[in-house]
N, C-alpha and C positions, 0 to 999 in steps of 0.2 A: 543541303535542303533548306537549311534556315534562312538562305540569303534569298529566298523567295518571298519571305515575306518582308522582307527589305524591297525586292525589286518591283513586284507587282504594285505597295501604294505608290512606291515612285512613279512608275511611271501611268497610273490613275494621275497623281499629282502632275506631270509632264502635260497629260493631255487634255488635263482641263486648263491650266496656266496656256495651251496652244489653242482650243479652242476661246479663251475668253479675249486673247490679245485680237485673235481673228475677227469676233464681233465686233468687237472694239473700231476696228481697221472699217470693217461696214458701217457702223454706223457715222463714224468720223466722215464720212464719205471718199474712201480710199478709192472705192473701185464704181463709183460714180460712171464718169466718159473715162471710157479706154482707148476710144478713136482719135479725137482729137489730136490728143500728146503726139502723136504717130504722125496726122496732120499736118501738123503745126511745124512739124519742124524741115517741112518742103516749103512753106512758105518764107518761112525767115531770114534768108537771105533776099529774097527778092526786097521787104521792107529797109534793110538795110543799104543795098543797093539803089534804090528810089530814095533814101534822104542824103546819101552821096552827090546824087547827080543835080539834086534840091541846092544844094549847100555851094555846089560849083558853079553855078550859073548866076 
């Protein structure tokens, strides 16, 4: 029974340390555009590809 009061501030402690990293991450703008990244990466080879055929000619 005593180790309850060990484990409940802990893990009080745990979820405030996981909510503050979480704000953190928002305000940093983590989670901004979550499309694009997804986007972007059907494109990149075609850019690639186009300064290949640039470079050959």
């Amino acid at each position: 029974m005593d180790i309850i009061y060990v484990l409940v501030p802990l893990s009080i402690a745990l979820l405030a340390i996981a909510v503050a990293i979480f704000f953190w991450a928002v305000k940093g703008g983590q989670f901004d555009d979550l499309d694009s990244p997804a986007h972007k990466i059907l494109f990149d080879d075609d850019e690639y590809l186009n300064e290949r055929r640039e470079d050959s000619t």
